[in-house]
One Martini backbone bead per residue (centre of mass of N, CA, C, O) as a GRO file, in nm:
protein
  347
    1UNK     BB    1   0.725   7.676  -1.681
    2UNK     BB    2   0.691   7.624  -1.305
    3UNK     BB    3   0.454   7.687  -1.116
    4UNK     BB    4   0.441   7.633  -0.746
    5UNK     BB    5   0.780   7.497  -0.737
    6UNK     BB    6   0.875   7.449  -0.411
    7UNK     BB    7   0.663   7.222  -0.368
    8UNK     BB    8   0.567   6.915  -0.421
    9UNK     BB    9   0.466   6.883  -0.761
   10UNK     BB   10   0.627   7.100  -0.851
   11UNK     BB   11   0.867   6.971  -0.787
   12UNK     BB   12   0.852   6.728  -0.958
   13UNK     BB   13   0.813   6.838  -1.217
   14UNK     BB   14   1.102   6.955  -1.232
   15UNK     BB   15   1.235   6.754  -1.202
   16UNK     BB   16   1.142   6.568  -1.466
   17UNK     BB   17   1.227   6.822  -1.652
   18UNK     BB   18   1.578   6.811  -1.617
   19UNK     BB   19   1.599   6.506  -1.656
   20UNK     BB   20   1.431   6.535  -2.008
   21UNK     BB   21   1.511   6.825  -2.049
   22UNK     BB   22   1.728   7.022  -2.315
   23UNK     BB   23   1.695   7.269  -2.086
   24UNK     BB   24   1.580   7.526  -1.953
   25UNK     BB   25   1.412   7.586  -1.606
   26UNK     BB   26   1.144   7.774  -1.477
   27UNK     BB   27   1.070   7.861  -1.202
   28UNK     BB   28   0.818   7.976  -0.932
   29UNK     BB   29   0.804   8.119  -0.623
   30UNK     BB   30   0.973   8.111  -0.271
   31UNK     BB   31   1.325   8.113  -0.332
   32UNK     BB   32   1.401   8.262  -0.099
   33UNK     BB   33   1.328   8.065   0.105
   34UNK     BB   34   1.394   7.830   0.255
   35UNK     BB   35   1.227   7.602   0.026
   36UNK     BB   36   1.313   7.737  -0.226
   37UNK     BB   37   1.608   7.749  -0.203
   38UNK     BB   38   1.646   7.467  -0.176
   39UNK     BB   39   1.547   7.360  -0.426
   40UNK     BB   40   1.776   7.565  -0.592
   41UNK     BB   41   2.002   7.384  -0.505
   42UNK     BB   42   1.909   7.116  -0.572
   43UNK     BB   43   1.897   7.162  -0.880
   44UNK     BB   44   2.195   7.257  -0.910
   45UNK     BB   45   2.285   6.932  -0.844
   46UNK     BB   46   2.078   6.788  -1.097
   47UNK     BB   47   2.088   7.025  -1.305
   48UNK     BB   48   2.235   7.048  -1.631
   49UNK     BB   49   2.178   7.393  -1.621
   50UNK     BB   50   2.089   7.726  -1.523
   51UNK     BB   51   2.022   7.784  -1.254
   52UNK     BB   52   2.347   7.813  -1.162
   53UNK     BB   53   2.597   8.046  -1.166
   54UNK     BB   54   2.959   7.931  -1.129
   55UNK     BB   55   3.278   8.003  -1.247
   56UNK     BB   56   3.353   8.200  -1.477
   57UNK     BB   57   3.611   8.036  -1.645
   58UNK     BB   58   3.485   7.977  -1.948
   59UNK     BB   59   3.466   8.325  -1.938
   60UNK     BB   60   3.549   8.607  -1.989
   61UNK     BB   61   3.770   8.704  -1.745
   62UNK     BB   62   3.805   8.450  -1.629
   63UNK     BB   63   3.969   8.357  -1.864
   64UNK     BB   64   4.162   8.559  -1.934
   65UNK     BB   65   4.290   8.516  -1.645
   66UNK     BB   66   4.336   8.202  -1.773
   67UNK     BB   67   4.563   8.308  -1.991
   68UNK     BB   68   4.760   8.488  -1.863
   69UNK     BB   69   4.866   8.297  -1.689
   70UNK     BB   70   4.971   8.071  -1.855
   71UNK     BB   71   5.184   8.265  -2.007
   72UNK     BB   72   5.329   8.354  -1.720
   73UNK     BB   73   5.289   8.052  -1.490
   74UNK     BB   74   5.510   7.795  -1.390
   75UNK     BB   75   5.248   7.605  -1.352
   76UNK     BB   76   4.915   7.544  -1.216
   77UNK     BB   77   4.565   7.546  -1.366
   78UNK     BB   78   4.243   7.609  -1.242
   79UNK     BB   79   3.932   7.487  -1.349
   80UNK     BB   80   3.575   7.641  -1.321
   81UNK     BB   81   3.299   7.511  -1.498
   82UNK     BB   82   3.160   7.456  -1.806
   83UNK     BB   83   3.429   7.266  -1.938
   84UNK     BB   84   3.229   7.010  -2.121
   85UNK     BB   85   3.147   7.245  -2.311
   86UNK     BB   86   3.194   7.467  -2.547
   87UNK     BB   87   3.346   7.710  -2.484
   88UNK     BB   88   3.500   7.533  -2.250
   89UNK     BB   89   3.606   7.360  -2.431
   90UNK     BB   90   3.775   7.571  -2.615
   91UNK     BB   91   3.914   7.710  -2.376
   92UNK     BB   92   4.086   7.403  -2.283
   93UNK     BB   93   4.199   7.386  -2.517
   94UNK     BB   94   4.375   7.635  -2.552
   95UNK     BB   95   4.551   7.570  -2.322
   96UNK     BB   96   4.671   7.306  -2.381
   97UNK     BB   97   4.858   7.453  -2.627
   98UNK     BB   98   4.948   7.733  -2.415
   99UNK     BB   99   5.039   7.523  -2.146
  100UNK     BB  100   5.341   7.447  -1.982
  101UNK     BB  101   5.062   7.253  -1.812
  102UNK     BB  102   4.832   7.196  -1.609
  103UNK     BB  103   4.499   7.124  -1.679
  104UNK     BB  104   4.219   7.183  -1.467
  105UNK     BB  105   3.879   7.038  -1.517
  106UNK     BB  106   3.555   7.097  -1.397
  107UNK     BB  107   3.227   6.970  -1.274
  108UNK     BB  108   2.915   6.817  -1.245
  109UNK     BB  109   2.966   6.635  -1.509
  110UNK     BB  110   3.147   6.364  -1.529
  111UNK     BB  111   3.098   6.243  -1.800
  112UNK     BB  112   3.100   6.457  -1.993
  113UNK     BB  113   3.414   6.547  -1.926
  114UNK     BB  114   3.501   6.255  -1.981
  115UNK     BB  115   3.468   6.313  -2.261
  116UNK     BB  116   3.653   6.567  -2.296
  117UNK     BB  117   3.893   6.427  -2.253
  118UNK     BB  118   3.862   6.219  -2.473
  119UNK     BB  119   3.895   6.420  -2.684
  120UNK     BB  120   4.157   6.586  -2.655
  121UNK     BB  121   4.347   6.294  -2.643
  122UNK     BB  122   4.300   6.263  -2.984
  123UNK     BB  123   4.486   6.540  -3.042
  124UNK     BB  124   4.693   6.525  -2.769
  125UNK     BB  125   4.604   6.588  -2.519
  126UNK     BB  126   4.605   6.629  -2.137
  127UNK     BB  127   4.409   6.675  -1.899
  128UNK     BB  128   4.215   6.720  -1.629
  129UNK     BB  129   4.000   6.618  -1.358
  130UNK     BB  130   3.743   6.734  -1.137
  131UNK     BB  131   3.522   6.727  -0.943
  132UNK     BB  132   3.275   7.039  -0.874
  133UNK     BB  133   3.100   7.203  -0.623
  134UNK     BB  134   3.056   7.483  -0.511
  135UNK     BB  135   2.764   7.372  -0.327
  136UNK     BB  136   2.967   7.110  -0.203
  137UNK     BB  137   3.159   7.077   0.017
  138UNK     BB  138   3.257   6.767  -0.031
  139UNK     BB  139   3.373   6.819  -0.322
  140UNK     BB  140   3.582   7.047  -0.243
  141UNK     BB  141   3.733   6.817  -0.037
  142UNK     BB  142   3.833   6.650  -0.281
  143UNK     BB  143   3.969   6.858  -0.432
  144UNK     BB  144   4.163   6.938  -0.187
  145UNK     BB  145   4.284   6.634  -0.190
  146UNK     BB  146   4.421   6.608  -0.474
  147UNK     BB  147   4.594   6.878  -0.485
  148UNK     BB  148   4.762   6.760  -0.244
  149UNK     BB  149   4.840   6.496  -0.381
  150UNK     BB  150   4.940   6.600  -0.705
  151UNK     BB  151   5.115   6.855  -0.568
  152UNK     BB  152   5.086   7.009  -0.247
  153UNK     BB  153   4.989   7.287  -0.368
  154UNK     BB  154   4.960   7.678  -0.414
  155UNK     BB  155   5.036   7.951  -0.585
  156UNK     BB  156   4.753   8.031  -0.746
  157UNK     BB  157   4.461   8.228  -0.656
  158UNK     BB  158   4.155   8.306  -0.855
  159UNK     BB  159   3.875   8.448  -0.771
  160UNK     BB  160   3.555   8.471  -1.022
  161UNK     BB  161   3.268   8.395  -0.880
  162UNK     BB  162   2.965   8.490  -0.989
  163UNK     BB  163   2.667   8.669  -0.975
  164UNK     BB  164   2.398   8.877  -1.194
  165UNK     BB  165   2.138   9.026  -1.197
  166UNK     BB  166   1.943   9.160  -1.403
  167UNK     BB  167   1.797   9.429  -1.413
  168UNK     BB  168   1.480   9.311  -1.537
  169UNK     BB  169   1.441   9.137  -1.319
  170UNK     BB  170   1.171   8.962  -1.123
  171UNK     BB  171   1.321   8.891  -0.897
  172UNK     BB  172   1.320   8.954  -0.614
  173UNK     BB  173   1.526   9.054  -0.363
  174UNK     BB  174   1.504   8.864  -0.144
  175UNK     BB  175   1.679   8.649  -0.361
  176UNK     BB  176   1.882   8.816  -0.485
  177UNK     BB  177   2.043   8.824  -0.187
  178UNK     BB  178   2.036   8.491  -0.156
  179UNK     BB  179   2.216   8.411  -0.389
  180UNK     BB  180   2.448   8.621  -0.404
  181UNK     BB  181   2.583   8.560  -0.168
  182UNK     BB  182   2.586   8.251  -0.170
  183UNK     BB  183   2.824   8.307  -0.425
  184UNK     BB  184   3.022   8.562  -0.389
  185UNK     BB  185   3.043   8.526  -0.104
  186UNK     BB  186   3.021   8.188   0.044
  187UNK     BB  187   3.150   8.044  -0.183
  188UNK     BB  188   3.413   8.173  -0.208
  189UNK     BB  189   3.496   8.151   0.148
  190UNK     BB  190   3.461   7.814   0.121
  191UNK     BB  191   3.710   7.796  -0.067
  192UNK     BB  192   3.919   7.948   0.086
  193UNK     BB  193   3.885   7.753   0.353
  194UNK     BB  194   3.998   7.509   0.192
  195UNK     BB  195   4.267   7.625   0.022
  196UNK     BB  196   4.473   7.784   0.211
  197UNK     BB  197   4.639   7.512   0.341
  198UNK     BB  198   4.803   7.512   0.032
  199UNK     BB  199   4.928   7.746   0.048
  200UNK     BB  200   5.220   7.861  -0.056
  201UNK     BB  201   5.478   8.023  -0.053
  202UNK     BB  202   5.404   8.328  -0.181
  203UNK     BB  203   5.119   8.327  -0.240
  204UNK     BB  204   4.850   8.429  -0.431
  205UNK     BB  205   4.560   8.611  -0.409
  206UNK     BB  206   4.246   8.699  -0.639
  207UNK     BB  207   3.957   8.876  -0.578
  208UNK     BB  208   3.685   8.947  -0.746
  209UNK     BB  209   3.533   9.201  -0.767
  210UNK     BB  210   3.360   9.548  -0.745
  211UNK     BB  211   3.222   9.879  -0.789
  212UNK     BB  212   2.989   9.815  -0.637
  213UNK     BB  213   3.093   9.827  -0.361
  214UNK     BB  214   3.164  10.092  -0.360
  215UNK     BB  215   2.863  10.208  -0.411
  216UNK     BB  216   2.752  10.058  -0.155
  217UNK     BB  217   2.904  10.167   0.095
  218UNK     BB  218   2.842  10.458   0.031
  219UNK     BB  219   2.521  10.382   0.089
  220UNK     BB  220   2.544  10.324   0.348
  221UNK     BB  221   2.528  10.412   0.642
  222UNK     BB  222   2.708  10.496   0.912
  223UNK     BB  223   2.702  10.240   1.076
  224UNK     BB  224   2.755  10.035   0.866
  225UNK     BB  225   3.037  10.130   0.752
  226UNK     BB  226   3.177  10.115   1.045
  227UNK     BB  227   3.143   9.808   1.028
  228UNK     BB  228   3.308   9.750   0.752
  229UNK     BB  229   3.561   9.920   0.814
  230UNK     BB  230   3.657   9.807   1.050
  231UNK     BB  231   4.006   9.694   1.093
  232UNK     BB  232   3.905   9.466   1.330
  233UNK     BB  233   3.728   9.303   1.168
  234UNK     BB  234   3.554   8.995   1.153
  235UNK     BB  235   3.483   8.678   1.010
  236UNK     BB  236   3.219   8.697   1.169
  237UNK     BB  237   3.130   8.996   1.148
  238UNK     BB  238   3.075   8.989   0.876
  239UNK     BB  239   2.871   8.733   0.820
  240UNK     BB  240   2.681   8.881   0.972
  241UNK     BB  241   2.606   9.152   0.807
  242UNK     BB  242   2.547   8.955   0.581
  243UNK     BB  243   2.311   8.810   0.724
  244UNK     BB  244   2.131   9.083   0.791
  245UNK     BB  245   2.082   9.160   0.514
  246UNK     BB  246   1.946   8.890   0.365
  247UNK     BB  247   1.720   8.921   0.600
  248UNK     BB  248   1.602   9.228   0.541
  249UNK     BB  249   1.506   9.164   0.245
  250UNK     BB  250   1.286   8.985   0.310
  251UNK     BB  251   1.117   9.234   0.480
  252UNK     BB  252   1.260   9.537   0.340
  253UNK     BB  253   1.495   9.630   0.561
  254UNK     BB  254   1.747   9.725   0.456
  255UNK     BB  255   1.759  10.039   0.431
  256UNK     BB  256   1.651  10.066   0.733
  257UNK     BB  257   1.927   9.908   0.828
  258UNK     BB  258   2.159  10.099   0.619
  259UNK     BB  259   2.133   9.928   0.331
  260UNK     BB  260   2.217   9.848  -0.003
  261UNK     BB  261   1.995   9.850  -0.296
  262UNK     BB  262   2.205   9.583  -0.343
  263UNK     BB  263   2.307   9.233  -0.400
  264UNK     BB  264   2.563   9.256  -0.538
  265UNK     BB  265   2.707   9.485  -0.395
  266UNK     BB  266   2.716   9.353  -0.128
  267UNK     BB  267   2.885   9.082  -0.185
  268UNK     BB  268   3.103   9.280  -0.321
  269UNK     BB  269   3.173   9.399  -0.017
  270UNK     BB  270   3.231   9.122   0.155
  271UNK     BB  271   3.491   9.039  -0.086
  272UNK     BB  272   3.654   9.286   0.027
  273UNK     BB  273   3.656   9.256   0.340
  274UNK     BB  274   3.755   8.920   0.303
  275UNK     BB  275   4.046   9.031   0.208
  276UNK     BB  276   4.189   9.195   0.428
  277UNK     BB  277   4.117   8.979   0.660
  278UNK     BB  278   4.318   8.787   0.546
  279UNK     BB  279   4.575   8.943   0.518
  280UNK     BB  280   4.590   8.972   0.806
  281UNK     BB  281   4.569   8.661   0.894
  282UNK     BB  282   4.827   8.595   0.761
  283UNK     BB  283   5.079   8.786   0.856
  284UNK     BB  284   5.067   8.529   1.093
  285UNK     BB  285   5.171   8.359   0.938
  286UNK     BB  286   5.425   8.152   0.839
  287UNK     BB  287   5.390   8.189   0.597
  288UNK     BB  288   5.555   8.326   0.353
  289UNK     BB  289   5.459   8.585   0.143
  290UNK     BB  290   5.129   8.625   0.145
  291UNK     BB  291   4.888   8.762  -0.106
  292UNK     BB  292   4.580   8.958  -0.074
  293UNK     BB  293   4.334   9.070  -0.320
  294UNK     BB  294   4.132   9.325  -0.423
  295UNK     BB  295   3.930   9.353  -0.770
  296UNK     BB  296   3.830   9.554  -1.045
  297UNK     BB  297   3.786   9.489  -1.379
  298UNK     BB  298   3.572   9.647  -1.472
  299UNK     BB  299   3.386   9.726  -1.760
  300UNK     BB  300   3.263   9.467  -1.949
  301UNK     BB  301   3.229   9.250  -2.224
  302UNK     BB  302   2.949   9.036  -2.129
  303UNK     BB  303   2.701   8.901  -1.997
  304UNK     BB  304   2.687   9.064  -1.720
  305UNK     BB  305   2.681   9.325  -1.888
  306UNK     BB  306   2.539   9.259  -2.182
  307UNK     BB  307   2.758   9.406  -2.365
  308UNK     BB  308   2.825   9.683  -2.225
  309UNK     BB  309   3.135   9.699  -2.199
  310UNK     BB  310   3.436   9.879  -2.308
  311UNK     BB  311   3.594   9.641  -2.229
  312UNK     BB  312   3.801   9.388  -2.237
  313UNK     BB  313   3.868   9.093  -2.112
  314UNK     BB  314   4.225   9.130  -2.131
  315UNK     BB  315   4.137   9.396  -1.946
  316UNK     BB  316   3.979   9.265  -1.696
  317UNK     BB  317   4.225   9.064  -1.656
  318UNK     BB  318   4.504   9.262  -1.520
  319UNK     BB  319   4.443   9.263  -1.232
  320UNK     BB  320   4.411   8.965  -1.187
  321UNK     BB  321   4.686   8.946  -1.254
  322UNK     BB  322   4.880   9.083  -1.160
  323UNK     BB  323   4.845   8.990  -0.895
  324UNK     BB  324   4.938   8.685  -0.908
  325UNK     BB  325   5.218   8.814  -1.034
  326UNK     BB  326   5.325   8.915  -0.771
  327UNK     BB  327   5.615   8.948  -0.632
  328UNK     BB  328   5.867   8.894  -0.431
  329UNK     BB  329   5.799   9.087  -0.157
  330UNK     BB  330   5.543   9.205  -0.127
  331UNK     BB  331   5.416   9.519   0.041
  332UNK     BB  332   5.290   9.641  -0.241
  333UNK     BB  333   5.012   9.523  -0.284
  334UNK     BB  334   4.839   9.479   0.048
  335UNK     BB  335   4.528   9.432   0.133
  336UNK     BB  336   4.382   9.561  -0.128
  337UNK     BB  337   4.199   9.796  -0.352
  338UNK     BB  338   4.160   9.747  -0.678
  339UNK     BB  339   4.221   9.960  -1.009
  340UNK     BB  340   4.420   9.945  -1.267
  341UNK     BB  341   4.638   9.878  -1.058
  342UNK     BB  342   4.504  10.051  -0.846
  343UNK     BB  343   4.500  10.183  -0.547
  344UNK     BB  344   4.235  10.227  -0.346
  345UNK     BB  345   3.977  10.437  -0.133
  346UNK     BB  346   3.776  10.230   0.053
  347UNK     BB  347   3.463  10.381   0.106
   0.00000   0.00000   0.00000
């Protein structure tokens, strides 16, 4: 642990410690504001190791939802998270045994990754590989642009991207908040807008959010209710929103501005209300019948969960699943809110 590490000695420190260090380093500081955001997004480009977790596709639900697919979907199926190693490396093995098709493994780490393929291709496999961070808008524009010249476009893209501070975190709410979003809503929503020029007619996108969404909703103010929910609100004004709570966090004044004190909760209303948006702006897509919703996989026993949830995770992953693989010509469910399989009515 390194106290006082937002800037300075103690930012070399982390720095120093990260390079050398073959295990987690936790830094302490004001992480939250301008200088300390930036602090831990620059390490989680430097350091290989858990400072922030995105894309768990390597594990629980994202796993399983992207298993079913494997079982289910005759095409290309696209893994993001730590597959170069551990579990992902152990999921990646097994896709590549039962997925009659290209399974693309990405990472921070080209090293790690391209060791991991060629451990795989001894075997007799051969999984793909690109790199992708993220927090790294030209990374993402670069997988976007292999993606488009190896295949074409996209067919199924399940957003399954998260991060939950656990109950028990010391880190601030205005930390809480400004992560939370960073990684929920705003990684989400930048990854849709690169990939999204790639999916092809008929194409599904499954974003997950969660029951909290729907509680958080719940608890916000009439005014600011009637803001996320209003039919015609657009994705700039969702963004305003989203960065409203953000700021507001900062100074303590979220629920005094109508906001629920949840900061995952409020993220993954972000990226519920962001689904329908998406699904309203397709409508008039020329591309036909692509079709986008959001949904619940329900309380799964997972590490984001403590393993308190009492789904399995392949329980978690049928609503994600079902959603990727409505058929042609689907006019429902379509740029709605489901859990179980079943439309909710949000908020």
């Amino acid at each position: 642990m390194v106290t006082g590490a937002n800037k300075g000695i103690g930012y070399a420190v982390v720095q120093a410690l990260c390079k050398q260090f073959d295990g987690d380093v936790l830094l302490t500081g004001k992480a939250n504001k301008v200088i300390g955001y930036a602090v831990v997004q620059a390490l989680c480009k430097q350091f290989d190791g858990d400072v922030l977790l995105t894309g768990k596709a390597n594990k629980g639900i994202g796993y399983a939802v992207v298993q079913a697919l494997c079982k289910q979907f005759d095409g290309d199926v696209l893994l993001t998270g730590k597959t170069n190693k551990g579990i992902g490396y152990a999921v990646v093995q097994a896709l590549c045994k039962q997925f009659d098709g290209d399974v693309l493994l990405t990472g921070r780490s080209e090293e790690r990754c391209k060791a991991a393929v060629a451990e795989l291709q001894k075997q007799g496999m051969s999984p793909k590989y690109h790199q992708m961070d993220l927090d790294d808008q030209t990374s993402i524009n670069k997988l976007r642009d292999f993606v488009k010249e190896q295949y074409g476009g996209i067919d199924v893209l399940v957003n399954n991207a998260g991060i939950a501070f656990k109950a028990a975190s010391t880190a601030p709410f205005s930390e809480q908040a400004t992560v939370s979003c960073a990684t929920n809503f705003y990684g989400t929503l930048n990854v849709c807008n690169t990939l999204f020029p790639l999916l092809r007619p008929h194409a599904r996108v499954s974003n997950v959010s969660s029951m909290a969404s729907q509680m958080s909703i719940a608890k916000c103010s009439n005014a600011i209710k009637a803001k996320f929910k209003d039919p015609k609100i657009t994705m700039d004004q969702l963004k305003a929103l989203i960065q409203q709570f953000i700021d507001a966090a900062q100074t303590d004044s979220h629920q005094k501005q109508g906001f629920a004190s949840s900061a995952y909760g409020m993220s993954k209303v972000g990226v519920t209300v962001m689904s329908f948006i998406q699904q309203r702006e397709l409508n008039s897509d020329p591309r036909e019948d692509i079709v986008v919703n959001a949904c619940c996989p329900g309380y799964v026993d997972t590490d984001m969960s403590s393993h308190k949830g009492p789904k399995t995770i392949e329980q978690g992953a049928d609503t994600p699943v079902y959603l990727a693989m409505l058929p042609s010509g689907t006019t429902s469910p379509k740029g709605n809110y489901l859990s179980d399989r079943t439309i909710k009515n949000w908020g």
